[in-house]
Each structure stands twice: as structure tokens, then as C-alpha cells.
TISE-619216 format. One line per 2 residues: their letters; for each residue x, y, z of N, C-alpha, C, O. Coordinates in nm, 3 decimals, padded with zeros to 5 digits. Layout:
<nodes>
A	X/Y/Z/X/Y/Z/X/Y/Z/X/Y/Z | ...;
</nodes>
This chain:
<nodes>
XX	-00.383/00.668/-00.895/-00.262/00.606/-00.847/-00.290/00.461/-00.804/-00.211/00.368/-00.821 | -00.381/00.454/-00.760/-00.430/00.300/-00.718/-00.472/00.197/-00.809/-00.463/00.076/-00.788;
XX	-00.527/00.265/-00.932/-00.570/00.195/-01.028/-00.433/00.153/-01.107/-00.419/00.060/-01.187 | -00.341/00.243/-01.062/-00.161/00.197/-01.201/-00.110/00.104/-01.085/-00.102/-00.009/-01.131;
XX	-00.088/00.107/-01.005/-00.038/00.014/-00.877/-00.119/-00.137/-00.932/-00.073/-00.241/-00.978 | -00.230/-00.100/-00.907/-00.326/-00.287/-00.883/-00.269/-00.309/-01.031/-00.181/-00.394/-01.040;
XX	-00.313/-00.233/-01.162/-00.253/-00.298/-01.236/-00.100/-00.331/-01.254/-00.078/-00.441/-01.305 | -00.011/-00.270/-01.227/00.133/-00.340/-01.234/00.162/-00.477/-01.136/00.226/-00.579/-01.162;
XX	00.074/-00.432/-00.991/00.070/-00.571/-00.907/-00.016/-00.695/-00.958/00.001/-00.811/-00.921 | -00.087/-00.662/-01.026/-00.204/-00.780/-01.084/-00.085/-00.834/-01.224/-00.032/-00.945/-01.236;
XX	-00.076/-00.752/-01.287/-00.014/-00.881/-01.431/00.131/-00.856/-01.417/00.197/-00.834/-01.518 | 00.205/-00.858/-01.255/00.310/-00.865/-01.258/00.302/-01.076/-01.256/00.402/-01.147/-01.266;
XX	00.184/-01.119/-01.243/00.141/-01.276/-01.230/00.129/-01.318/-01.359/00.119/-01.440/-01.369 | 00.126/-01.227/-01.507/00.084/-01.294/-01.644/00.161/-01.360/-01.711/00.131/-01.455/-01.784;
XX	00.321/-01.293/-01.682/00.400/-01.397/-01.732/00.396/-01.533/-01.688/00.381/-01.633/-01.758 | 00.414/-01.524/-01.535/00.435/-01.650/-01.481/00.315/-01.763/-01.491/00.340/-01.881/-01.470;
XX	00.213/-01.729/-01.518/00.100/-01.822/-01.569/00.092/-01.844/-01.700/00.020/-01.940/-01.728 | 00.146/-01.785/-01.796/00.148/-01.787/-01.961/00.257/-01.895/-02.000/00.247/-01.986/-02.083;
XX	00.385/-01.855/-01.902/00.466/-01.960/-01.919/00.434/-02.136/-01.864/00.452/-02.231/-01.941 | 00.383/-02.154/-01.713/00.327/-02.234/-01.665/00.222/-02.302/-01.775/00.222/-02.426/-01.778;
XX	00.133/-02.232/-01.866/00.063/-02.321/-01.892/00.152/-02.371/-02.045/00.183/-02.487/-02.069 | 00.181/-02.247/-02.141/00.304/-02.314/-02.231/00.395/-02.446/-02.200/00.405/-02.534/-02.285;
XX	00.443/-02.451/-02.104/00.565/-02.514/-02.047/00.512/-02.643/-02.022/00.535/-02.756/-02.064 | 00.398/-02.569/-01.903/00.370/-02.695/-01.842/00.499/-02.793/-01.726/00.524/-02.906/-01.684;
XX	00.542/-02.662/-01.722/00.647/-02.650/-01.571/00.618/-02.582/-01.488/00.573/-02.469/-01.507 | 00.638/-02.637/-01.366/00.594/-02.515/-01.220/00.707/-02.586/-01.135/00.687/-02.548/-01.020;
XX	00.832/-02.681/-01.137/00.863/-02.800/-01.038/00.932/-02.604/-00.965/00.933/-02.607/-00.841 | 00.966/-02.499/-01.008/01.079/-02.421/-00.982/00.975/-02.302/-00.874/01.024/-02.229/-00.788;
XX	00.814/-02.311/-00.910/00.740/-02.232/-00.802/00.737/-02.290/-00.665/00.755/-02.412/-00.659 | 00.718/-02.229/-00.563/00.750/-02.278/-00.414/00.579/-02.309/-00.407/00.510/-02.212/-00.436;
XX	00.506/-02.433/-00.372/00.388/-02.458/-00.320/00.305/-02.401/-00.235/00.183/-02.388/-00.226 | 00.459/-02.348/-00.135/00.354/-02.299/00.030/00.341/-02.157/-00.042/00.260/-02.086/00.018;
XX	00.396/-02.099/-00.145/00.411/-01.977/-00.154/00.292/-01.921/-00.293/00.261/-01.807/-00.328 | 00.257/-02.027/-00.332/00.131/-02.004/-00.419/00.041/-02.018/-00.290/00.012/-01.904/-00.255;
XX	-00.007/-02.101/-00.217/-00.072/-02.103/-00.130/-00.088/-01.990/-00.047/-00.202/-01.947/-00.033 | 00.000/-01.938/00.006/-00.036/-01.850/00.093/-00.005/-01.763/00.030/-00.014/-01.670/00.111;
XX	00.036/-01.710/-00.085/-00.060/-01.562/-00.169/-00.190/-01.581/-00.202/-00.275/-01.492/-00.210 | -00.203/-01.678/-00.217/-00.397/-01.681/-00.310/-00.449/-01.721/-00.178/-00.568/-01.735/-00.208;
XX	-00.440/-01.753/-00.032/-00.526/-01.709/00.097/-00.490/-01.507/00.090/-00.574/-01.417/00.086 | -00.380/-01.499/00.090/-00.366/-01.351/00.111/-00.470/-01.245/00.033/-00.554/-01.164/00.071;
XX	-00.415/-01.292/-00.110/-00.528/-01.278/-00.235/-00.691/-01.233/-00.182/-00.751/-01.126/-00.167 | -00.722/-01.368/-00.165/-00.868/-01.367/-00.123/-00.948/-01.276/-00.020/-01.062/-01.230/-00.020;
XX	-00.794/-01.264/00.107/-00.835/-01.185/00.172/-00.831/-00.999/00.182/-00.874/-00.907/00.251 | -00.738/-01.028/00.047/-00.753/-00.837/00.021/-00.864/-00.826/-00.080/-00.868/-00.713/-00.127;
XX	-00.933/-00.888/-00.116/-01.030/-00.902/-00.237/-01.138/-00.886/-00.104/-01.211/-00.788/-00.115 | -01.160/-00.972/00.027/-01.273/-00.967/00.127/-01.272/-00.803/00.178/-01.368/-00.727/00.189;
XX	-01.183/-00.789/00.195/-01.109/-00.620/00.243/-01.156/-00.529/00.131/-01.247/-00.450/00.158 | -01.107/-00.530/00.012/-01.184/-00.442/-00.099/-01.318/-00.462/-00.071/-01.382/-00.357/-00.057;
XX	-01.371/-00.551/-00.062/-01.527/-00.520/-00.097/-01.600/-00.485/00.014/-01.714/-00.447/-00.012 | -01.565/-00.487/00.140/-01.576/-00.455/00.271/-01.585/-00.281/00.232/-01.683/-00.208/00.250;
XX	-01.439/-00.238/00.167/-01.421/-00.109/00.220/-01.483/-00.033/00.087/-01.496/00.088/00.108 | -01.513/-00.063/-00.008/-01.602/-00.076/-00.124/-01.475/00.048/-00.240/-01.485/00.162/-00.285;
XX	-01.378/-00.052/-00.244/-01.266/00.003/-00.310/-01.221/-00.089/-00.477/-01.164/-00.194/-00.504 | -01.277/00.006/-00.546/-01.252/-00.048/-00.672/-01.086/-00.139/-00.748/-01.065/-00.244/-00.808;
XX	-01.009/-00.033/-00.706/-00.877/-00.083/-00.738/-00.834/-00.219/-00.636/-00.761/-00.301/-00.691 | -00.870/-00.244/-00.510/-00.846/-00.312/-00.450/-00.952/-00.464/-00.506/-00.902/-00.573/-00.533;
XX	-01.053/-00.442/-00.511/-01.150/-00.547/-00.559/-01.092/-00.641/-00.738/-01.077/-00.753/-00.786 | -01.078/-00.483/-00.776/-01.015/-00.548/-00.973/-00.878/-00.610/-00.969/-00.831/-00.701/-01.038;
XX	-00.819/-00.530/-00.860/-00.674/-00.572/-00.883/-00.662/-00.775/-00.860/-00.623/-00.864/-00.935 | -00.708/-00.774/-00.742/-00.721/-00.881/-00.657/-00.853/-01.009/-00.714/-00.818/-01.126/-00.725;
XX	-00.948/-00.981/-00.734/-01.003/-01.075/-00.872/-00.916/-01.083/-00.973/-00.848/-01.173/-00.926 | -00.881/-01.066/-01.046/-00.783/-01.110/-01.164/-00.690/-01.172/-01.117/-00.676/-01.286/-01.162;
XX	-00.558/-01.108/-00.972/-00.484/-01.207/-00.937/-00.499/-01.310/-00.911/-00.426/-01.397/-00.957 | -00.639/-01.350/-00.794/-00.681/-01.464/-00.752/-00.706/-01.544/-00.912/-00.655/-01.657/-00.904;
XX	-00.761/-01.524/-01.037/-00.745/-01.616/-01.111/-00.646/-01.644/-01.178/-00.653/-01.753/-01.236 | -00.505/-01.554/-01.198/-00.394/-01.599/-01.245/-00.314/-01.697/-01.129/-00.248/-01.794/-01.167;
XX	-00.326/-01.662/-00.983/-00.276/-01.764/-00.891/-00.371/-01.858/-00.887/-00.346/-01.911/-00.779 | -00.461/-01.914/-00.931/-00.497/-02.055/-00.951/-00.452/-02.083/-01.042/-00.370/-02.170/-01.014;
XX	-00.451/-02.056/-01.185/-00.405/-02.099/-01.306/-00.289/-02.164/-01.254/-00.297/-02.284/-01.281 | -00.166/-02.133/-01.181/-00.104/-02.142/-01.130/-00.044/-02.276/-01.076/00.040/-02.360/-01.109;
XX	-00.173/-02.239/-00.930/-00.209/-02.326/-00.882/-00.262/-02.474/-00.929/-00.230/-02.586/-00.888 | -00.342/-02.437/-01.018/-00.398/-02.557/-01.101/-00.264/-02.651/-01.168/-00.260/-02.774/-01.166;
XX	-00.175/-02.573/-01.217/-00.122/-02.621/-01.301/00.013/-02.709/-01.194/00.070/-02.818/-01.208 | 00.023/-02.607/-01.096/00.157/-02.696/-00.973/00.096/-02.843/-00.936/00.165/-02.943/-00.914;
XX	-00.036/-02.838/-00.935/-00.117/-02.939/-00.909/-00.108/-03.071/-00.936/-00.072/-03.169/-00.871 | -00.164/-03.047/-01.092/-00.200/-03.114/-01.181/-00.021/-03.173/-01.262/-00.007/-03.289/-01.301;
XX	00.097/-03.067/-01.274/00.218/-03.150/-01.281/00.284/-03.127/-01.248/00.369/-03.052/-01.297 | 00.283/-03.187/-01.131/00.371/-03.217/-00.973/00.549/-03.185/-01.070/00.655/-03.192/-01.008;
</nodes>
């Protein structure tokens, strides 16, 4: 059950980075709100590996790199 969860919560982020980098639009993502998921991110990824929980660790590595992609891209065109 944990493993179908992380994955529906993890590439519920694939569209929105597939399009971002296609597009090469982000003006419509909120800044503070990439931001403070990918601190959140990081810190359930510190929490998985703390509590030595697989679904929590996979789910949350992959998100943290689709919320930079993200990130990168809100960045880079403002």
C-alpha cells in the first residue's frame, strides 16, 4: 500500500515538469510553493532514511528531482 501511494504521490509531479521543460513556462507555478515542497521533500526523504522506510525514501528521491527540474526551470525563466 505504501509503495502504490509514493508512487501516485511521486509522478503526480511528471506532468508538471515534462510540460515546464517542453514549454519552458512556469510564470503560472507559485515560487514560495515550489520552495517549500522541495524543503518539505527533503525533509520526508531525512525521515525515510532515519526510519529506514523504503517507500518513503523512493517516493521522495524522485520527487525531490522532479521539484528541482521545476525549480530549475522557474529559475532560469522568470
Amino acid at each position: 500500500m505504501g509503495l502504490t501511494a509514493a508512487c501516485l504521490t511521486t509522478f503526480a509531479y511528471l506532468p508538471q515538469s515534462i510540460k515546464a521543460i517542453k514549454t519552458r513556462h512556469t510564470k503560472d507555478i507559485s515560487f514560495p510553493m515550489v520552495i517549500m515542497l522541495e524543503i518539505g521533500l527533503i525533509i520526508w526523504l531525512i525521515y525515510g532514511i532515519l526510519i529506514n522506510s523504503l517507500p518513503i525514501i523512493a517516493a521522495n528521491t524522485v520527487s525531490i528531482g522532479f521539484m528541482t527540474i521545476i525549480l530549475i526551470m522557474k529559475v532560469k525563466y522568470k
